[in-house]
C-alpha positions in Angstrom: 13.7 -14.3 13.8 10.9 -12.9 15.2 11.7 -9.5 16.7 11.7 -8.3 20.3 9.0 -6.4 21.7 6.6 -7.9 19.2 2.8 -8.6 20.4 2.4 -11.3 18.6 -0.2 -12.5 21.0 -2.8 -9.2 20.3 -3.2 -10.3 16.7 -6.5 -10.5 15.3 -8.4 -12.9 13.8 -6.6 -14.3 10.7 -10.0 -13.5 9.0 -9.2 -9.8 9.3 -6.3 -9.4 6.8 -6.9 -11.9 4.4 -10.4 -10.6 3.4 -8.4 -7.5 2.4 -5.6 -9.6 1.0 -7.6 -11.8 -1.3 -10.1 -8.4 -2.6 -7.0 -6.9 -3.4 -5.4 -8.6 -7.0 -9.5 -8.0 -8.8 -9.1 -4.5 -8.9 -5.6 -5.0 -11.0 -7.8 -7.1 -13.2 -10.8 -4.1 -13.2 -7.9 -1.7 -14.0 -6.4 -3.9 -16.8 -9.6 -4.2 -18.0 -10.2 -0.5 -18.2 -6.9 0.2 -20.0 -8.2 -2.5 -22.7 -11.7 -0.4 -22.9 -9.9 3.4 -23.1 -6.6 2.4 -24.6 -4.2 5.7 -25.2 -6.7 7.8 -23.2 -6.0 6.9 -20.2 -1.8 7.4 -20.8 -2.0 10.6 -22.5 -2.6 13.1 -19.3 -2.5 12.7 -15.9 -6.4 14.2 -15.3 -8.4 12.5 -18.4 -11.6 10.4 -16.9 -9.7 7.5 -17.7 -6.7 7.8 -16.6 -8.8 9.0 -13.0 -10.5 6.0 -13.0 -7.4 4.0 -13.6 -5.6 5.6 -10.4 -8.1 5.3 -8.2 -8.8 1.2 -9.2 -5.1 1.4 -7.9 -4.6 3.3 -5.2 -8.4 2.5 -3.6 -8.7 -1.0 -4.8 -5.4 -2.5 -4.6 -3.2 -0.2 -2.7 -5.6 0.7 0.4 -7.1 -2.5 0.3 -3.8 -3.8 1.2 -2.5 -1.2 3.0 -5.8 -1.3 5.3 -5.5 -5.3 6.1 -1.6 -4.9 6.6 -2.3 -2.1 9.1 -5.2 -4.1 11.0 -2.6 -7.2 11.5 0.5 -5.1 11.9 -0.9 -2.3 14.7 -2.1 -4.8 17.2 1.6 -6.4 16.6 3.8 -3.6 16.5 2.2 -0.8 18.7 0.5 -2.9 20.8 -3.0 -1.4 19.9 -5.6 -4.0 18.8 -8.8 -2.7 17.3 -11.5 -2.7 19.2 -14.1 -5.0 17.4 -11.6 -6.1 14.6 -14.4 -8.3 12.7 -17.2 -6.1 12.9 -14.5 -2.8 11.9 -13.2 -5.4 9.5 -16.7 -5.8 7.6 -18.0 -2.1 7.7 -14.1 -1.2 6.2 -13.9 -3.9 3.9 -17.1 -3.2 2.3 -17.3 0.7 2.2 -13.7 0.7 0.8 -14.8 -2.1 -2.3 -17.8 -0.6 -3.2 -16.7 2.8 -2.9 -13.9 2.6 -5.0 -16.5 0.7 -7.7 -18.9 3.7 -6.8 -15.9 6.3 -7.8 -14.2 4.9 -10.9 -17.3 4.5 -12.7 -18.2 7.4 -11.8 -15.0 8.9 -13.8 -15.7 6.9 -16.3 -19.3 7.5 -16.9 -19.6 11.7 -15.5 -22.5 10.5 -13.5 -23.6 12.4 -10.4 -25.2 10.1 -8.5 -22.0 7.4 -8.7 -19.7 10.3 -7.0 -22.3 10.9 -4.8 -22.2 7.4 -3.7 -18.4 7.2 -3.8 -18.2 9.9 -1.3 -20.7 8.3 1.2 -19.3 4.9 0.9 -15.2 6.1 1.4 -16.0 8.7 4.0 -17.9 6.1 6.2 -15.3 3.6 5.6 -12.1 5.7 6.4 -14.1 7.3 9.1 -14.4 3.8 10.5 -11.2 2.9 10.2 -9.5 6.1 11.0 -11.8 5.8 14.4 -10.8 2.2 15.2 -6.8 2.9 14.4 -7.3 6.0 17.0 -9.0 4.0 19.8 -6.2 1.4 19.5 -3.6 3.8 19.5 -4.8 5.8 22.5 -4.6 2.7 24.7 -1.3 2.1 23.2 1.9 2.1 25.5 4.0 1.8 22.6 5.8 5.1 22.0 9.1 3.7 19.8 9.8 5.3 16.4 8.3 3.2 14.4 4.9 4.0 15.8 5.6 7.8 16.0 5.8 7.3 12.0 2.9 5.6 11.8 0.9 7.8 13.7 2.1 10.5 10.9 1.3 8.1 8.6 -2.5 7.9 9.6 -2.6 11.4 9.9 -1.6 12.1 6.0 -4.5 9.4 5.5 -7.2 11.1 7.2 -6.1 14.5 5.2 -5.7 12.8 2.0 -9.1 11.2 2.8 -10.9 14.1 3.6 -9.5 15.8 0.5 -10.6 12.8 -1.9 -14.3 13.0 -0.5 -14.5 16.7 -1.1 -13.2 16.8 -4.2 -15.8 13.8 -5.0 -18.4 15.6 -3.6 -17.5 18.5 -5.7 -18.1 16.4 -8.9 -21.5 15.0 -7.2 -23.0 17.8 -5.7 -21.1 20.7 -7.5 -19.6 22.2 -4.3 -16.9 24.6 -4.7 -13.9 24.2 -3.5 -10.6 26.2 -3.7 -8.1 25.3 -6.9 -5.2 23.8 -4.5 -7.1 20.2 -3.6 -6.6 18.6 -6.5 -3.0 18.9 -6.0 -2.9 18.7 -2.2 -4.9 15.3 -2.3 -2.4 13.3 -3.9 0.2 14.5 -2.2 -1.0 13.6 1.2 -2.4 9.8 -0.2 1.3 9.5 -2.2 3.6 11.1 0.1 2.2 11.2 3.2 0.1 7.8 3.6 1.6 5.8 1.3 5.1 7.4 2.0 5.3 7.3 5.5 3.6 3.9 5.9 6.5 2.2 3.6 8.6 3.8 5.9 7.7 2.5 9.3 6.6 -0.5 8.1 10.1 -1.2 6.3 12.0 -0.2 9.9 11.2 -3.2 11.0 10.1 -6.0 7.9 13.0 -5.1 6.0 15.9 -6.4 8.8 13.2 -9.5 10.2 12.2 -10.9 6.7 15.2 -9.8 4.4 17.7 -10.4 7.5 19.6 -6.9 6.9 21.1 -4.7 9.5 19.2 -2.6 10.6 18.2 1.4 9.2 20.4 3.5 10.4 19.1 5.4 13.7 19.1 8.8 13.3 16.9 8.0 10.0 14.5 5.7 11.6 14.2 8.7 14.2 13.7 11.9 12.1 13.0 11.0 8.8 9.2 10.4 9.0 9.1 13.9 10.9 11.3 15.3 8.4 8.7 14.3 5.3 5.4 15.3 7.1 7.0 18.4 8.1 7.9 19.3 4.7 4.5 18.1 3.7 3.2 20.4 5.6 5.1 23.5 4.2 4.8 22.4 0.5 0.8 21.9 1.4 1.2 26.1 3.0 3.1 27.3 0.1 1.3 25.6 -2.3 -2.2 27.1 -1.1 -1.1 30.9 -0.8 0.3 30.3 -4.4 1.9 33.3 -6.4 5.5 34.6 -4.4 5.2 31.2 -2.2 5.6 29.7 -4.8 9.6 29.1 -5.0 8.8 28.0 -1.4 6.7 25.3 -2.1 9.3 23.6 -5.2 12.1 23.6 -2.4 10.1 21.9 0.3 8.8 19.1 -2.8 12.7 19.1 -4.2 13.7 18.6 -0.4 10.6 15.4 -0.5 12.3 14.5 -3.8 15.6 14.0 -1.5 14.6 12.8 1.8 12.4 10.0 -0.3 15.8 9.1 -2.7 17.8 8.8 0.5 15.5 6.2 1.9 15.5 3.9 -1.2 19.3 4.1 -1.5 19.4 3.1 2.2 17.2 0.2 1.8 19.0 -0.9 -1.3 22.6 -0.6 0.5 21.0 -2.4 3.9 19.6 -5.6 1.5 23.3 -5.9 -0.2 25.1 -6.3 3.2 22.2 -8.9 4.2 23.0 -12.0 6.0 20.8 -14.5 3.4 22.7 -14.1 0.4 20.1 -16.3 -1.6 17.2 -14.1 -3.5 13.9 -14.6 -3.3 10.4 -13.0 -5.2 9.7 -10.6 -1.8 13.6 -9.6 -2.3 13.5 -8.5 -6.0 10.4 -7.0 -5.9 11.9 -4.4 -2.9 14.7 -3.9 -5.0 12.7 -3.2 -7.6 10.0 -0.7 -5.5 12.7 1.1 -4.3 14.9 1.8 -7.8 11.1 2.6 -9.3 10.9 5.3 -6.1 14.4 6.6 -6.5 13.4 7.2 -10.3 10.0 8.4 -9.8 11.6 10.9 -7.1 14.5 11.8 -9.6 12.1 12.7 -12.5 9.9 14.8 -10.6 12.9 16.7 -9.1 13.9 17.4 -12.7 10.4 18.5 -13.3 10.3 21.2 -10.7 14.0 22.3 -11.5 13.2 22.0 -15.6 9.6 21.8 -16.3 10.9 22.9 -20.0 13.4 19.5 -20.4 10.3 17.0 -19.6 6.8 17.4 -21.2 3.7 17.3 -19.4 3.2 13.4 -20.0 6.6 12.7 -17.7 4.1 13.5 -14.6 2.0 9.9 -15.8 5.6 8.7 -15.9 6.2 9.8 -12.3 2.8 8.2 -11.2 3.7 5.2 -12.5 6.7 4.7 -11.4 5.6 5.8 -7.6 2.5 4.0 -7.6 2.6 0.9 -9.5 6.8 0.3 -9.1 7.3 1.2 -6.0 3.7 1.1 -3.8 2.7 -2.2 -5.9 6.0 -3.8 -5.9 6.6 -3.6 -2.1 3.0 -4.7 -1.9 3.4 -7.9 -4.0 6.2 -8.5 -2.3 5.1 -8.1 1.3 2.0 -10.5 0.3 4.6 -13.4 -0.3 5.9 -12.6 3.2 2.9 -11.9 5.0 0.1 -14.4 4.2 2.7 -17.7 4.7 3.5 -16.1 8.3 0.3 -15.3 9.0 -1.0 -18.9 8.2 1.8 -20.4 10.4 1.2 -17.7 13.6 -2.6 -18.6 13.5 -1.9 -22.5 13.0 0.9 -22.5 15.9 -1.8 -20.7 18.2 -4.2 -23.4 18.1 -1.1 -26.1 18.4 -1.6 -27.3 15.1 2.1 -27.1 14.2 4.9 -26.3 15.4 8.7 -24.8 14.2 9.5 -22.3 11.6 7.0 -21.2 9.7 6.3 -22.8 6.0 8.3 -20.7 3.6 6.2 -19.4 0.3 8.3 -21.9 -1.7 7.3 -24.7 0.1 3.3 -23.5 -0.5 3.5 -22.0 -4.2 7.1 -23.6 -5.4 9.7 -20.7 -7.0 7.9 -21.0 -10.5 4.7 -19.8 -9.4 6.4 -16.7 -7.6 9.1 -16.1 -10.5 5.5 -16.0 -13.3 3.7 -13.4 -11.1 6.8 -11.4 -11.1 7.3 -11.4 -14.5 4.1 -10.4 -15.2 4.1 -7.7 -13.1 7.6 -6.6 -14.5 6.3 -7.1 -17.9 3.4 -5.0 -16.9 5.9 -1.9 -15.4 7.9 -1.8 -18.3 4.9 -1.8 -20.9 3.3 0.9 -19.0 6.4 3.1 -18.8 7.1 2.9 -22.8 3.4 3.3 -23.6 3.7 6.8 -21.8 6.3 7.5 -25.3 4.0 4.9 -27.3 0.6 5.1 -26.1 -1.3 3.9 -29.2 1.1 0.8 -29.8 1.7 -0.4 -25.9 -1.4 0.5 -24.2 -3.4 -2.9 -25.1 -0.3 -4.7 -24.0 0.4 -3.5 -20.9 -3.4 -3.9 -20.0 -3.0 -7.6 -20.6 0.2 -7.8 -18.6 -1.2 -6.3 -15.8 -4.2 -8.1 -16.0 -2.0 -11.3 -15.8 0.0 -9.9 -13.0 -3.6 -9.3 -11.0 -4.9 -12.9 -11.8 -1.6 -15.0 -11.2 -1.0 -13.2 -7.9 -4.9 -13.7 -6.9 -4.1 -17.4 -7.8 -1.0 -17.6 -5.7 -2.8 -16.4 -2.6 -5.7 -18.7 -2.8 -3.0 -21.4 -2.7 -2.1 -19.8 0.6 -5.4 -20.1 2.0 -6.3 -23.6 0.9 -3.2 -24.8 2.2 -4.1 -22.8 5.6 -7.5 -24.2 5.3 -6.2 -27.5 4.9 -3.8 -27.7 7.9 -6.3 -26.3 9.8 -8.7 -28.1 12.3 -12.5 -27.6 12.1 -12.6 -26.6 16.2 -9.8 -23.6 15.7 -11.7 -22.1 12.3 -14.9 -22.1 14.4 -13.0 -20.4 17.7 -11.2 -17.9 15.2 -13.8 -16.6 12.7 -15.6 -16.1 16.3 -13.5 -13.7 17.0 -10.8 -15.0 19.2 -7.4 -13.9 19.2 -4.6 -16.0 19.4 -4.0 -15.1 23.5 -7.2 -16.7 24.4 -6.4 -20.1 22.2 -3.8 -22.5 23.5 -0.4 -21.3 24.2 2.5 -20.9 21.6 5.3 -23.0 21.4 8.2 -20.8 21.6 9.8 -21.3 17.8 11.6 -18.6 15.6 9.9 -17.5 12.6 11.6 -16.9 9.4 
């Protein structure tokens, strides 16, 4: 059921998030396609040109991309903070963040200048915009529940992670110096921090509305975001005085380690007392993002306690397992959620239809759904073995994840046909103009799913 305090009614225009959506699944394909090109080298070690270019076509291109449009549908919704101009931020973000992310990984792959250069210029404008836009809404914002307070933390690690990426690129462009402790500090606040902390307070409230699980327990939807940026903050300290802070700054990541196993375990125990006993894709693939970050978290507590027991390749195992098993899991999954719903919300506020909104199944059928998830499964696993096996699995993981980015591409153009279809020629005009679903007709009062 649609949840209380919801403002459904400050949503933008259904233009906003799909862009982001739909730009999303080619940059699997341009990352598959990479693997094919550099094979073993990009699975070897964590800081190889490849492997760079492979991360960033990940976290940039598919991650953010996502992560961006969610957060541009979600904020108005949950905190009650539209963005001001939502198409125009929508076009300045959208663009900056593709192009930039092009603009980076080749230049990676190629060591040319000028391509960091323009990576730097292209992401800093476009988190600057949207960092700007998130603040505006937020500062109009009444909203002051937990969920928000994580999120606010949440945009905070982004803008830090963000102004550490476009340093270090401008480093590699303009050979700036910069102190030794970046590299490390930047993916920790994009990982932990952003990524981290928006899992969190989105899953507060998505898990128990679309999974139909009791809810988190309170006194972890109230401290633990504060709890991990906190610790964030004194592992980022530690870390950058180095030498006798050094113990400090394994405790505070060991403690990370911990607070980021509890919340996975949680999630895990809340979807097994759910009230839907039936499984479906968006279901599996949390159950499957949160044993990949209980795993990832395990390993790389193991690492700090005995870096001698694991050789330096585990920390590609780590990333893998934290970025593409549990950030692109929950992200495939939460696409099979969101896009349906948001098709229905928009259709319902022009009073096109009317009821519960269409579930995926009834769009995309469960074969469709079950193929992508394979493939993305398929994908996982091939990537995790070719960490041990590099030469053998490398070419066949690329082609799994390649067919992971293409079917789920597929699947959400089905979405937005089926949106287009329903929809009337009047209400596309009125929307892609920029009206928001309080100045269209008014909603039939009807649960969602």
């Amino acid at each position: 059921m649609i949840q209380a305090g919801l403002r459904l009614d400050q949503a933008p225009p259904i233009s906003v998030p799909f862009r982001f959506f739909l730009s999303a699944p080619p940059f699997l394909v341009l990352a598959a396609a990479l693997l094919l090109w550099r094979g073993p080298e990009a699975l070897q070690w964590r800081l190889t040109p490849a492997a760079l270019a492979l991360t960033h076509l990940f976290t940039l291109g598919f991650m953010s991309m996502v992560m961006v449009g969610a957060v541009m549908q979600l904020l108005p919704v949950l905190a009650g903070a539209p963005i001001p101009r939502p198409l125009a931020v929508a076009a300045v973000v959208h663009a900056a963040l593709g192009l930039g992310t092009l603009s980076l990984a080749a230049g990676f792959v190629f060591a040319a200048a000028w391509l960091f250069k323009a990576g730097a210029a292209l992401l800093g404008a476009g988190f600057t915009v949207f960092l700007g836009a998130v603040a505006a809404g937020l500062w109009r914002s009444r909203v002051r529940n937990t969920t928000v307070r994580v999120l606010r933390l949440a945009f905070l690690s982004l803008a830090l992670a963000a102004t550490l990426g476009v340093a270090l690129a401008s480093r590699s462009g303009w050979g700036i110096a910069l102190p030794a402790a970046f590299a490390d500090l930047h993916p920790a606040w994009a990982l932990l921090g952003w990524t981290g902390l928006l899992a969190l307070g989105v899953a507060y409230q998505v898990v128990p509305m679309f999974q139909l699980t009791p809810a988190y327990p309170r006194a972890m939807v109230r401290y633990l975001g504060a709890i991990v940026f906190g610790l964030l903050v004194l592992c980022s300290g530690a870390s950058w005085l180095g030498g006798a802070w050094r113990p400090a700054a394994d405790l505070c990541a060991l403690a990370l380690a911990g607070a980021y196993i509890s919340f996975g375990a949680t999630t895990i125990v809340l979807q097994q007392r759910r009230k839907r006993r039936q499984t479906d894709i968006t279901l599996a693939y949390w159950r499957l993002g949160m044993a990949s970050l209980i795993a990832a978290n395990a390993l790389w507590a193991l690492r700090i306690l005995a870096p001698a027991a694991l050789p330096e390749r585990a920390d590609v195992l780590i990333g893998l397992l934290a970025l593409l098993g549990f950030a692109g899991s929950i992200i495939n999954g939460m696409l099979y959620k969101i896009m349906p719903f948001l098709a229905w919300f928009h259709l319902q506020s022009t009073g096109r239809t009317a009821g519960q909104a269409p579930n995926m199944n009834q769009i995309l059928g469960q074969a469709a759904q079950r193929l992508q998830f394979r493939a993305h499964v398929a994908a996982l696993a091939l990537l995790v073995a070719a960490v041990a096996w590099p030469a053998a699995l490398a070419y066949p993981a690329a082609l799994a994840l390649g067919a992971s980015g293409v079917l789920l591409e597929a699947n959400l153009i089905k979405v937005l046909r089926a949106f287009a279809q329903a929809r009337p020629a009047r209400s596309l005009s009125r929307i892609d103009a920029g009206s928001t679903p309080n100045e269209l007709p008014a909603r039939r009062s009807s649960p969602s799913p």
